[in-house]
N, C-alpha and C positions, 0 to 999 in steps of 0.2 A: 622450435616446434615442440610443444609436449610430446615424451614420450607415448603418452595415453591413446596419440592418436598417429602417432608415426608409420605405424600398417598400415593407416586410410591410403598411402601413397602409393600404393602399388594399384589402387584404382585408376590413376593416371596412363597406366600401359592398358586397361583393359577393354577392347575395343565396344561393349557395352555400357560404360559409364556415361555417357553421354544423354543414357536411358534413363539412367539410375543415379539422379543428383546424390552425393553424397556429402555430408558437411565436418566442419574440420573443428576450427577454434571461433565455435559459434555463440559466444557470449563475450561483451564489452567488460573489460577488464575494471577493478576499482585499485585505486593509485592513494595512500592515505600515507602522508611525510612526516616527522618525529614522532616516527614510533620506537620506542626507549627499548634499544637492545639492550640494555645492561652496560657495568663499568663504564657508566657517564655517555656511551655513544645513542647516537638515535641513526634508524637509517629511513630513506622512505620507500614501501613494499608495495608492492604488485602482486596481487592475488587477483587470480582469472577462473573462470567454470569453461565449461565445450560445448553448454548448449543440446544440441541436438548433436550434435560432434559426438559426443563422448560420456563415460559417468568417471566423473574425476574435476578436480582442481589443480592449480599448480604454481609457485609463490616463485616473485624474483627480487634478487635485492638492486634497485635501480638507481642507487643513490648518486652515483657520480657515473652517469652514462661513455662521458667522455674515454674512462679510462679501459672501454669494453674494445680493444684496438686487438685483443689475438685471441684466438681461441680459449686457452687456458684463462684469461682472464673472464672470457663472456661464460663458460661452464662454472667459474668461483661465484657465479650471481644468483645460479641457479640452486635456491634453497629445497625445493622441495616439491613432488608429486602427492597427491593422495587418489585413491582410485583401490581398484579390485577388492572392492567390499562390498558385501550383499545387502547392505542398507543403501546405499551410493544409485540413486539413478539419475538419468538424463539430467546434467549438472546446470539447469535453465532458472535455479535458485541465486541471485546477484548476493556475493558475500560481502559483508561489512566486517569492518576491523575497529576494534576497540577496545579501550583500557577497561580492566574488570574489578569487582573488588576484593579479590582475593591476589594477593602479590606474589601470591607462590605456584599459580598453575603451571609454570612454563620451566625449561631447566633456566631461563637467563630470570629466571624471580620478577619480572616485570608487570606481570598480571593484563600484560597486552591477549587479545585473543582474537580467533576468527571467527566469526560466526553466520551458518548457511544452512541452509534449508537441503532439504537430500534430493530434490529433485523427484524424476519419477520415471517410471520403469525400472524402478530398484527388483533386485530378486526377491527379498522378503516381501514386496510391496507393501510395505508399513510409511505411516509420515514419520522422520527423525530428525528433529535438530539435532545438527552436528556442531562442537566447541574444540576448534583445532588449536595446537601452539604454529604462531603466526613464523616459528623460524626453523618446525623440522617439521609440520605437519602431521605430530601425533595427536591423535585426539587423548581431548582433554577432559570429554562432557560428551554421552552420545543420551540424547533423551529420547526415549522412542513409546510417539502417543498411539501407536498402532492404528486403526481405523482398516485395515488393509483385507482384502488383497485390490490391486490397483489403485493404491494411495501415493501420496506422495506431499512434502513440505515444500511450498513455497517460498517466495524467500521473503524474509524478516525485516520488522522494521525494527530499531533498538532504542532503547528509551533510556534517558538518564535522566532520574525523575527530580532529583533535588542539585542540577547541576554542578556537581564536585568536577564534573570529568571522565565518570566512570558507568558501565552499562549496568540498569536496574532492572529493566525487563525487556523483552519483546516476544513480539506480535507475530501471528505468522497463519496465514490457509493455511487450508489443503484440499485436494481433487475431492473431498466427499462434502465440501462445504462447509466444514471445523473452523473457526474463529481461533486458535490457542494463544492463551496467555503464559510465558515462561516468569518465574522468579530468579533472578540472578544476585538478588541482595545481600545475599550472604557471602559473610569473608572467608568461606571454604567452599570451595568449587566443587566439593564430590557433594552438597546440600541444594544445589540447583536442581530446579523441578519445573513441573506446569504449577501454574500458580494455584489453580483448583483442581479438587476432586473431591470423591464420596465417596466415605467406607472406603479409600487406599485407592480409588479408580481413578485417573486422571479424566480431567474433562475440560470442553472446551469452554470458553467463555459465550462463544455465540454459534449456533446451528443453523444454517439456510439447507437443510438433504437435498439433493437436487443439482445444486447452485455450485459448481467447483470455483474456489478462491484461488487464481495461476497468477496473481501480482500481487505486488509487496503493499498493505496497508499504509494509511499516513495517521499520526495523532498529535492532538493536542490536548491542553486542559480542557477540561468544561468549563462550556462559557460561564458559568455562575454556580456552580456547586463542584464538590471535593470529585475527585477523581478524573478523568479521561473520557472526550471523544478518540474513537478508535474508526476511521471511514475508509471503507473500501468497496469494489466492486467487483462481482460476479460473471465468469464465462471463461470459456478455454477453446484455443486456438491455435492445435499442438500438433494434428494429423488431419488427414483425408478427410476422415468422419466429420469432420466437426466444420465441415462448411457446409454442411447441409444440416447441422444441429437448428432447429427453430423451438429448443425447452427455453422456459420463463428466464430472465437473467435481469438483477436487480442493483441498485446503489443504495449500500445501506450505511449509517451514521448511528454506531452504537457508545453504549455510554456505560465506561465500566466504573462503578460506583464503587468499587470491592473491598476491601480492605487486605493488609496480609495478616489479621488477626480473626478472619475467619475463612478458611478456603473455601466455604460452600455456596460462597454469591454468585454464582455465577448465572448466566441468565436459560439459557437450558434450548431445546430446539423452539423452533420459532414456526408456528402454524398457520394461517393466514385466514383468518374467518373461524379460528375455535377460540376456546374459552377455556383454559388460558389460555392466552396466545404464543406466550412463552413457558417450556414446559417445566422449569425451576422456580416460577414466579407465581404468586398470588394471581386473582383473575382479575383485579385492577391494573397491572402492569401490562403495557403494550408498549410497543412501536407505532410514530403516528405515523399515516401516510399523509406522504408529497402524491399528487397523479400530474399530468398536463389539462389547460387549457387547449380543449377542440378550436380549429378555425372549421369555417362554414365554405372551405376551400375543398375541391376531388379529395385529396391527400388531409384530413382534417389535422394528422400529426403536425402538420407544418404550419407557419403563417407567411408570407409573404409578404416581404419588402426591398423592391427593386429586383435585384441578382440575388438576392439573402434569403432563403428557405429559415425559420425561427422557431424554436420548441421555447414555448411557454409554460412554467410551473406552476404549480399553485404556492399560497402563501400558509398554511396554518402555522399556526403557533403549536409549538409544546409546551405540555405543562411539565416543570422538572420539580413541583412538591415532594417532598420527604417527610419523614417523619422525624421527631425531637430527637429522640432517642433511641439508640442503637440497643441491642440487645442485653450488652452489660449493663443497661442503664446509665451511660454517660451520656450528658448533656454537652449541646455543643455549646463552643464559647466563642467569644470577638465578635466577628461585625455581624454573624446572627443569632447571639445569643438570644433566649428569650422566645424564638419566632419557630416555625415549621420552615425557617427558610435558609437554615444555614448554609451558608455560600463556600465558596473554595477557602476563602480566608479566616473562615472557624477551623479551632484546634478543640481537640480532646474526643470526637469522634466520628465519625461515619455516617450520617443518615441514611436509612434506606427508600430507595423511590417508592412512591407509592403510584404512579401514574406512567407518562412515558419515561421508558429507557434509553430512547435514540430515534428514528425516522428510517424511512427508507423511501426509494419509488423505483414501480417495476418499471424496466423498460417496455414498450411500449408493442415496437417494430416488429416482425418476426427474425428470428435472428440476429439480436441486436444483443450484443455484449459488450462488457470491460475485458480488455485483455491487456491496457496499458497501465502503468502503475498511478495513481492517484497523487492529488500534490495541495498539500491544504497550503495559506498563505494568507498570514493576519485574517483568519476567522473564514476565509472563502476559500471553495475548496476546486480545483480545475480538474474536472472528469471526462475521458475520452471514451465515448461508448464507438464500438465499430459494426458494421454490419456487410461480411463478406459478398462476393462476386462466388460465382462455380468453378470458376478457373485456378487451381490451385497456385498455377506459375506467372498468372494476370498482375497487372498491379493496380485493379478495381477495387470495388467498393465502396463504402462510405463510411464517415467517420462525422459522431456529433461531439463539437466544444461544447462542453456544459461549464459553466460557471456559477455556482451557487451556494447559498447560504450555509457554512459545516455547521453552525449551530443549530440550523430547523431541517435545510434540505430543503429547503423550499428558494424563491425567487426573491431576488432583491427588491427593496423599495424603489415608487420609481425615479426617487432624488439619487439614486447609485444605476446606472446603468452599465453594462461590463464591456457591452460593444458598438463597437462602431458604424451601426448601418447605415448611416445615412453616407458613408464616406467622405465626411468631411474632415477626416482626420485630426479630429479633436473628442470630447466624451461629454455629451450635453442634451439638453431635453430633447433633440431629432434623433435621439436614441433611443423613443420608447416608441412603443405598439398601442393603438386603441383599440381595443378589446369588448369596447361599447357598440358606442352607435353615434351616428354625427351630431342625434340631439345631445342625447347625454352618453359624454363618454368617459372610457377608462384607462390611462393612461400608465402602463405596466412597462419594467425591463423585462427583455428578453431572456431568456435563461441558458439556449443551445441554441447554437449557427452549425446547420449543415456543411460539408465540406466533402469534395471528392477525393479517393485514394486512403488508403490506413497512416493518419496522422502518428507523428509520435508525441512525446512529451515535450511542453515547449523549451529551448532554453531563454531567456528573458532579459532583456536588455532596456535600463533604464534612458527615459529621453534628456532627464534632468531639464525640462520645461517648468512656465510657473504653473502650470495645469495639474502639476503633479503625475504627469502620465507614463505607460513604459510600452515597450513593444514584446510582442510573445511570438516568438518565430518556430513553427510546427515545419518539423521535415515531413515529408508523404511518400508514398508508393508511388504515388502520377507522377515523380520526380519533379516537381513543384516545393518552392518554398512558401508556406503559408505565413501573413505575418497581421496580427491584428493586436491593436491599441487599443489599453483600458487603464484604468486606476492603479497607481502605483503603489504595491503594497509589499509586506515583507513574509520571510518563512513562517511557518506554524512554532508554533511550542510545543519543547519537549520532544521532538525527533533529535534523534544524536544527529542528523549532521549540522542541527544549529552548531553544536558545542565543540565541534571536530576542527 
């Protein structure tokens, strides 16, 4: 038991508790094996948060469980607490462990690190990325993008963008709606920063005001030009208040085009019906929207087929036009030399958008938010939007599987279908919706299937069929296992835990 929280225990004698749930070691630990102690050893570590427990983290070394047989050997495991700091709040940010590029942060020279989001209900109440040494839990790196008072970092995702092995950037909320991009490229660790700002301010990469970011982004390449989708979802689901929260909450797919040869691209606050729309951007630059397809059903959000309640997308295209030439006047070269179309696979520089920078769509429902973390997966991307019950101690509510396009945010063609309604446990044309009419109809995939109880994220389990197909098994609150069959695909690119 962490120290951090070892007074919670005297709650156990107190004839009130029972009144007053109290929570302990309230976040899922991350377990990451040859991590390079130095002089030739690796161990594999355990690094945990408290959740709603506690503001602190706390690292074990687990490498040979076996030999944890007496006391003195189980307390030699125990590397390290962090906690009693006034940037440290509610530790609900999941930490990632990763090689870094600088070999000297640490006393063991490894350039192994932690890295975690500061939670929220800190004292200062600023958002901070914290950069611990993964073996005595000094910080190594403390970035603090302020926004505060009641801010807070969520937790990161970590990016290794030219696959060596080592962490280049990450991504990360925060409760005021902040997008931040971190630089970690550099071989000296006291030169990490946000990757943008102006005139010395740091800034985010993307602004929803309103919209609190409380789970971890997912990224990939762009599907056809230089730089990064970055998609994540909006809404917080942390106390009391916030079951009865019915503010706007949205799935957005942003596209950081940036370069690190000029920190000022960044895309700026994001307006919804002004001119700019983005307030960093030119007035041609937008986000396109995704909305739903109405049914002509009481409930127009849904469609109906059989037991299956269906949220249908729309399809627009984005336009990802750029322009030839970057500012310094370099032309780009390879496979779009010559064209306004330079793709991921031109070298020499950067084009900037001139059109959309990403997508988005509002959710719809009242009350309807992301509070689960996003999971892109060869180009598709699976988002849990949830929509509370009143009952705080209930295990109601509802939860929508979306499965949909990371590169438009829109819905799948309808030769790709993701689910299975018609339960015939296979994935095939009795998986689409007509959307027409019986003279002439329109023959669409679905996009979200309804589900009762607060789904989590699924773990995925291949069928190894000639169908190509896999099973996606979602735990829930109703104490149901949910399990639905689609196209077998693989991770996103460029998330470290490809490379891990």
């Amino acid at each position: 038991m962490p120290y951090l929280v070892y007074n919670n225990l005297g709650w156990y004698v107190d004839p009130g508790y029972k009144f007053d749930h109290k929570f302990y070691v309230d976040l899922s630990p991350v377990l990451t094996p040859n991590v390079d102690a130095g002089m030739g050893s690796t161990i594999t570590l355990l690094v945990g948060g408290l959740g709603k427990g506690g503001k602190g983290y706390y690292a074990l070394d687990v490498t040979d469980p076996a030999s944890m047989t007496t006391d003195t050997a189980v307390a030699s495991k125990v590397l390290w607490e962090f906690g009693h700091d006034d940037d440290m709040g509610y530790s609900y940010s999941k930490p990632t462990v990763v090689n870094s590029n600088d070999d000297d942060v640490n006393i063991d020279t490894t350039g192994w690190v932690v890295i975690t989001g500061n939670g929220y209900n800190s004292v200062n109440g600023n958002a901070v990325l914290f950069i611990l040494d993964p073996f005595d839990g000094t910080v190594l790196r403390r970035i603090d993008v302020g926004g505060g008072p009641c801010n807070g970092l969520s937790t990161p995702a970590a990016i290794d963008a030219d696959a060596d092995g080592k962490v280049d950037y990450v991504y990360a909320g925060d409760l005021k709606g902040n997008l931040w991009k971190f630089d970690l490229t550099d071989p000296d660790s006291t030169n990490w920063d946000v990757a943008y700002e102006d005139g010395g301010t740091p800034k985010p990469l993307f602004q929803c005001p309103g919209q609190p970011i409380t789970t971890q982004p997912d990224v990939m390449e762009h599907c056809d030009k230089p730089g990064y989708m970055v998609i994540f979802g909006t809404g917080k689901f942390l106390g009391a208040t916030d079951l009865t929260d019915t503010s706007l909450q949205s799935i957005f797919g942003i596209w950081d085009a940036g370069d690190d040869d000029d920190d000022t691209e960044y895309l700026g606050t994001f307006t919804r019906g002004a001119t700019p729309q983005l307030g960093n951007q030119p007035n041609s630059v937008t986000l396109l929207r995704q909305t739903y397809v109405p049914s002509t059903e009481a409930d127009s959000h849904f469609w109906t087929v059989g037991d299956n309640k269906l949220r249908i997308f729309t399809a627009n295209e984005p336009d990802w036009t750029t322009t030839t030439f970057e500012a310094d006047g370099v032309t780009c070269t390879g496979a779009g030399a010559g064209t306004d179309a330079c793709d991921r696979n031109s070298t020499g520089a950067h084009p900037d958008p001139v059109a959309n920078v990403g997508w988005y769509f509002d959710l719809p429902i009242s009350g309807e938010r992301v509070v689960s973390d996003v999971m892109i997966r060869e180009n598709k991307v699976i988002v849990l939007s949830y929509m509370p019950e009143g009952d705080p101690c209930g295990a109601g509510g509802t939860t929508i599987i979306h499965e949909i396009d990371a590169c438009t945010g829109g819905r799948f063609p309808a030769d790709d279908p993701q689910f299975d309604i018609d339960n015939s446990g296979t994935i095939g044309t009795g998986d689409l919706i007509n959307i027409g009419t019986a003279e002439d109809p329109i023959w669409v995939a679905p996009s979200g299937l309804l589900k009762d109880g607060r789904l989590q994220p699924p773990a995925i389990l291949s069928l190894g069929n000639e169908a190509g197909e896999e099973m996606k098994y979602y735990s829930s609150s109703s104490g149901e296992i949910e399990g639905e069959i689609g196209p077998q695909v693989t991770l996103g690119i460029g998330h470290w835990r490809e490379y891990r």
